[in-house]
C-alpha positions in Angstrom: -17.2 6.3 32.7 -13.4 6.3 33.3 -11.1 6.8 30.7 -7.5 5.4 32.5 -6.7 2.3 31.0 -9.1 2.2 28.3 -7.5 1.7 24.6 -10.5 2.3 22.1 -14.5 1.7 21.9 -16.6 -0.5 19.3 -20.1 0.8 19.0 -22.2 -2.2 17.6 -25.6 -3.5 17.1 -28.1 -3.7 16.1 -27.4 -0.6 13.9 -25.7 2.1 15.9 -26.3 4.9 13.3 -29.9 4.6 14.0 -30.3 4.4 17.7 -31.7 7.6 18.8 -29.3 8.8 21.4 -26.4 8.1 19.0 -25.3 11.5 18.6 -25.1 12.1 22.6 -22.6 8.9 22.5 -20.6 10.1 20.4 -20.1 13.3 21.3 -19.8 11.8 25.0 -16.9 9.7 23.6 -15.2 12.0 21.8 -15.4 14.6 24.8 -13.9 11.5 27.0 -10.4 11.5 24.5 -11.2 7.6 23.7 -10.7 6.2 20.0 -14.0 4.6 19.1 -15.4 3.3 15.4 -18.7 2.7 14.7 -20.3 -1.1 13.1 -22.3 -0.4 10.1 -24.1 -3.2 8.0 -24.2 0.4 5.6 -27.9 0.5 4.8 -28.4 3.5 6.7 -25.6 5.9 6.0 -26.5 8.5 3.3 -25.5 12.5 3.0 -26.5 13.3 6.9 -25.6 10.0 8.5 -22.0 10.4 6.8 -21.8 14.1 7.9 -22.6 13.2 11.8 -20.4 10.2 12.0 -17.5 12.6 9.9 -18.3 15.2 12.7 -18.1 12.9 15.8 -16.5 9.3 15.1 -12.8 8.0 14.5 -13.6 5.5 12.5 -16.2 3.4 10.6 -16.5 0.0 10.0 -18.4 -1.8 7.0 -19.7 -5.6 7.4 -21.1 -6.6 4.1 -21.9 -10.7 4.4 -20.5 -11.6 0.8 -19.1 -10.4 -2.5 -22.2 -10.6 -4.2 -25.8 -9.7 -3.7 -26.9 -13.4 -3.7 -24.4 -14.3 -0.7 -25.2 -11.2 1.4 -29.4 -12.2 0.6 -28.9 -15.7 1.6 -27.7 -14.0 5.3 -29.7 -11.1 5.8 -32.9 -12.1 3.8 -33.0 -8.2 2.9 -33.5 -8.4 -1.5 -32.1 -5.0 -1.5 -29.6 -4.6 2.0 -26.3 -5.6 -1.0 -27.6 -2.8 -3.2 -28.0 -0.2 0.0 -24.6 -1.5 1.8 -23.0 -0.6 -1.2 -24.3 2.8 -1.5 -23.1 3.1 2.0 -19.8 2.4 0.9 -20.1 4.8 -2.2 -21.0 8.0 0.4 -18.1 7.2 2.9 -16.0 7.4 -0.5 -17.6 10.2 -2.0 -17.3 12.1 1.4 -13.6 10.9 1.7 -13.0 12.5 5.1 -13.4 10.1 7.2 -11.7 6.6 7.6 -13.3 3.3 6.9 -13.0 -0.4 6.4 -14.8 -3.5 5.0 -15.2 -6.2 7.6 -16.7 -9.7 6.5 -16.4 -13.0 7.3 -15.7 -15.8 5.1 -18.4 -18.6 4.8 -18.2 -21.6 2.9 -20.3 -20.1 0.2 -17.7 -17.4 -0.4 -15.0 -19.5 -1.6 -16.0 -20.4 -5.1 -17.2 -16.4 -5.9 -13.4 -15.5 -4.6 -11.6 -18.0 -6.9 -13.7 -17.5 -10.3 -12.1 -14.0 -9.4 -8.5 -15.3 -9.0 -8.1 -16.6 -5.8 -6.0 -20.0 -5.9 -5.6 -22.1 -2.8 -2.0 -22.1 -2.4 -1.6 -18.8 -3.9 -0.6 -15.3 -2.5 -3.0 -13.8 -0.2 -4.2 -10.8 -1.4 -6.0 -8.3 0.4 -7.9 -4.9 0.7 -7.1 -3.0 3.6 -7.9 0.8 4.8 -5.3 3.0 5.8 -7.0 4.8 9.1 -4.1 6.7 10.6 -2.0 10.1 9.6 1.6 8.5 9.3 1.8 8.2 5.7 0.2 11.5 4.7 0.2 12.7 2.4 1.1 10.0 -0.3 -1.8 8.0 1.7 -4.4 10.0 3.5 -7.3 8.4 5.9 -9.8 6.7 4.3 -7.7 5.4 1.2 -8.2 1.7 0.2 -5.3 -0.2 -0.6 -4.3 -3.5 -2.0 -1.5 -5.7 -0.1 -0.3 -8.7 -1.6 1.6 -11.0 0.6 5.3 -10.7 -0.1 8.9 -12.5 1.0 10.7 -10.8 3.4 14.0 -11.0 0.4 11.4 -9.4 -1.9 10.8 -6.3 -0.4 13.2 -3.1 -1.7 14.0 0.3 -0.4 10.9 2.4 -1.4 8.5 -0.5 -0.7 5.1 0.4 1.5 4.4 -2.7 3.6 1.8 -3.7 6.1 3.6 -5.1 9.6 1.8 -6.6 13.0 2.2 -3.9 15.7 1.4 -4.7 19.4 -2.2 -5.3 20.4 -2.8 -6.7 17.5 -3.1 -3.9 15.4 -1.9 -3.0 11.7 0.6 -0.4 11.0 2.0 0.5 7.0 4.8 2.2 6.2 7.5 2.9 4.0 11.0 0.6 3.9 13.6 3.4 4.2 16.5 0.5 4.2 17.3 -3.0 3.9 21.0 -3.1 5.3 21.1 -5.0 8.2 17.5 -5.8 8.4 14.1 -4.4 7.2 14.0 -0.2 8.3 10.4 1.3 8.3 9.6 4.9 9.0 6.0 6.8 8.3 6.3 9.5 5.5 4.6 11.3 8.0 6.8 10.8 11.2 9.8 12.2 12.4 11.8 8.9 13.3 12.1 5.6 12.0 10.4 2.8 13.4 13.4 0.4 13.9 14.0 -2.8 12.4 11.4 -5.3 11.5 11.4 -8.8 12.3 10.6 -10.7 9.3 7.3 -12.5 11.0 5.6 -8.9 11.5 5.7 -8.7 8.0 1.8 -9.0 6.2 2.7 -8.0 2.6 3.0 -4.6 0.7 1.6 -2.3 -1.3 0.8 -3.2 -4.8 -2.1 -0.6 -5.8 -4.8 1.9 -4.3 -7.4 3.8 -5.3 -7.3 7.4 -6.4 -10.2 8.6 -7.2 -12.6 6.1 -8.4 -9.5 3.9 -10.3 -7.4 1.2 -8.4 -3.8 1.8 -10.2 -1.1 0.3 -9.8 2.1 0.8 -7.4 5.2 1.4 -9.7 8.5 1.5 -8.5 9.1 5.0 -10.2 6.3 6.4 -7.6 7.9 4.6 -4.6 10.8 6.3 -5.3 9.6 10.0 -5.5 7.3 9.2 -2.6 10.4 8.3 -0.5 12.7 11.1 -1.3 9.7 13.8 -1.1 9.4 12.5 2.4 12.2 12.9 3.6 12.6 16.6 2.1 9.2 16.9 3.7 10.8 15.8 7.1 13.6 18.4 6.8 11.4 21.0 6.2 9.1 20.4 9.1 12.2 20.2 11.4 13.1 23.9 9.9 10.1 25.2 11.1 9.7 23.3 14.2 12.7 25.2 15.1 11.5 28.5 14.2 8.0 27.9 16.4 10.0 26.9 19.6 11.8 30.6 19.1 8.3 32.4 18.3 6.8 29.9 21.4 7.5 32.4 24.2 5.9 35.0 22.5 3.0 33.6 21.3 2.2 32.4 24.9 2.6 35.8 26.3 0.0 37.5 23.8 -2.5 34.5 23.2 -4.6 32.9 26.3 -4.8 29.4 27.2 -7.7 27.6 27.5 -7.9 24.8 30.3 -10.3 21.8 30.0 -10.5 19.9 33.3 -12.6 16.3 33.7 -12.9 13.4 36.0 -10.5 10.6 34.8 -10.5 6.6 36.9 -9.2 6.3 40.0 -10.3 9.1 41.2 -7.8 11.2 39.1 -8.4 13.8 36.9 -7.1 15.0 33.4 -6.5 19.0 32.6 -5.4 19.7 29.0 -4.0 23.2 28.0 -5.5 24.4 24.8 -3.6 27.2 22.3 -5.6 28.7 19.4 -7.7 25.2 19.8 -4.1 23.2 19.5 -3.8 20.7 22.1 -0.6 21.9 23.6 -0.3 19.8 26.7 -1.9 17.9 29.2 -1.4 16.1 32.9 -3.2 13.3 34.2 -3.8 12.0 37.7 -5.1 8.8 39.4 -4.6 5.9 41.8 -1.2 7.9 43.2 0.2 8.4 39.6 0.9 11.5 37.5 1.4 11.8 33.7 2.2 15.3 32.1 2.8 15.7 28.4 3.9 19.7 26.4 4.2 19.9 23.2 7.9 19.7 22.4 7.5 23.4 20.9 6.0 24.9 24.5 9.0 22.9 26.4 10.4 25.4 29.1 7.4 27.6 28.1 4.8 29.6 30.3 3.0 26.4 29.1 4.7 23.8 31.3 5.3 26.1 34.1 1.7 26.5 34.2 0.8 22.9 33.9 3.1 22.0 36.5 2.0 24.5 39.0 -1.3 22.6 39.0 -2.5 20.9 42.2 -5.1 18.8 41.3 -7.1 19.6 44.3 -7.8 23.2 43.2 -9.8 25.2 40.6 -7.8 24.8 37.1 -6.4 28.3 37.3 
């Protein structure tokens, strides 16, 4: 199976966590460098099933089939599948290593359960969502469930977490680090901002999340420390960033590194260069095209000299 070109697998069903030969696909995946989640209706995920998917998936994905046990009854015909999903739910939580959302969709018989909760036609949307990546760590770590009410682009303040539409039709949240001159966002977690946001990216922000087993609030006290801990956080990491990329010639000359070569599309191949089981680079070939990435610590290292020395056509040295 070729992995050029490919952006991310769904495994769906049926009931993927049960098919015997599930733990071969994953593991076939994950050797393969794609992003894949895995479908759940939740039934079957207890202790074990939690601990292989933690092991091998990137992400899992919960479909419940209504808010209440009545609504997800009338669908699956299952008297107890609400009661089990949500047990499924309560291991991923309890785990709380690996990322995971809720995905449902809304039937007719959902709308009057939504508004005797507080749902008004009319109204500000108001939605859970899961936070799946690592650019917000560590005020928002993988897995957490947060609450995103739909906001005015004039609304939103310095300090602010809010949820934008990034290509492919993805979600990205992160923090406003300015408003002069147009919305600025930047991950707590990344080294440079993201750039100005056009209003119509613009889904909502942040108004709770859970911590623990409570949904609390978002005040704007805790905005405020999150934002300047990040960027002390950011200078720090670029202090010792700098003190790596002096120690880097060193440490290449005493450790080993360990080369990884597989069959890519195309023909091509991909070789990855691993330190102390760091990714530290890689190079990929196919259809007359080469791509080479280091690790901007191991630039003008014994690293990329080695990985540039390759010829594809050869034993990896």
């Amino acid at each position: 199976m070729p992995t050029e070109n490919r952006g991310a697998v769904t495994l769906t069903g049926g009931e993927p966590p049960i098919h015997p030969e599930i733990l071969d696909i994953l593991r076939e995946l994950r050797l393969r460098g794609l992003k894949f989640r895995v479908e759940s209706d939740g039934t079957p995920i207890g202790d074990q099933q939690a601990k292989l998917l933690r092991d091998t998936a990137t992400s899992v994905s919960i479909s419940p089939d209504g808010p209440t046990a009545e609504l997800h009854h009338d669908l699956r015909g299952v008297p107890v599948a609400f009661d089990r999903a949500l047990g499924g739910v309560e291991t991923l939580i309890k785990d709380g290593r690996l990322p995971f959302q809720i995905i449902a969709c809304l039937r007719r018989g959902t709308r009057p359960v939504l508004a005797a909760k507080g749902w008004r036609p009319g109204g500000r949307a108001v939605m859970p969502m899961n936070v799946l990546g690592n650019s917000m760590r560590p005020c928002l770590r993988p897995g957490t469930l947060v609450i995103v009410e739909e906001v005015e682009p004039e609304e939103i303040r310095v300090g602010n977490v809010i949820v934008l539409r990034i290509d492919g039709g993805q979600m990205g949240i992160h923090r406003v680090i300015s408003t002069r001159g147009g919305i600025l966002t930047q991950g707590d977690n990344m080294a440079r901002p993201d750039g100005v946001v056009p209003a119509q990216r613009i889904v909502g922000k942040m108004v709770a999340r859970w911590r623990g087993r409570q949904l609390r609030d978002t005040s704007r006290a805790e905005e405020y420390i999150w934002l300047h801990a990040a960027s002390s956080l950011r200078q720090l990491r670029r202090l010792l960033r700098a003190g790596a990329k002096l120690l880097a010639p060193l440490v290449c000359a005493v450790v080993p590194l360990r080369t990884i070569r597989f069959a890519a599309g195309h023909g091509g191949e991909t070789v990855r260069f691993y330190l102390l089981k760091k990714l530290v680079a890689w190079r990929r070939s196919g259809a007359g095209e080469l791509t080479m990435w280091v690790h901007p610590v191991f630039e003008n290292t014994a690293v990329e000299r080695r990985l540039r020395a390759i010829d594809a056509s050869k034993d990896p040295p």
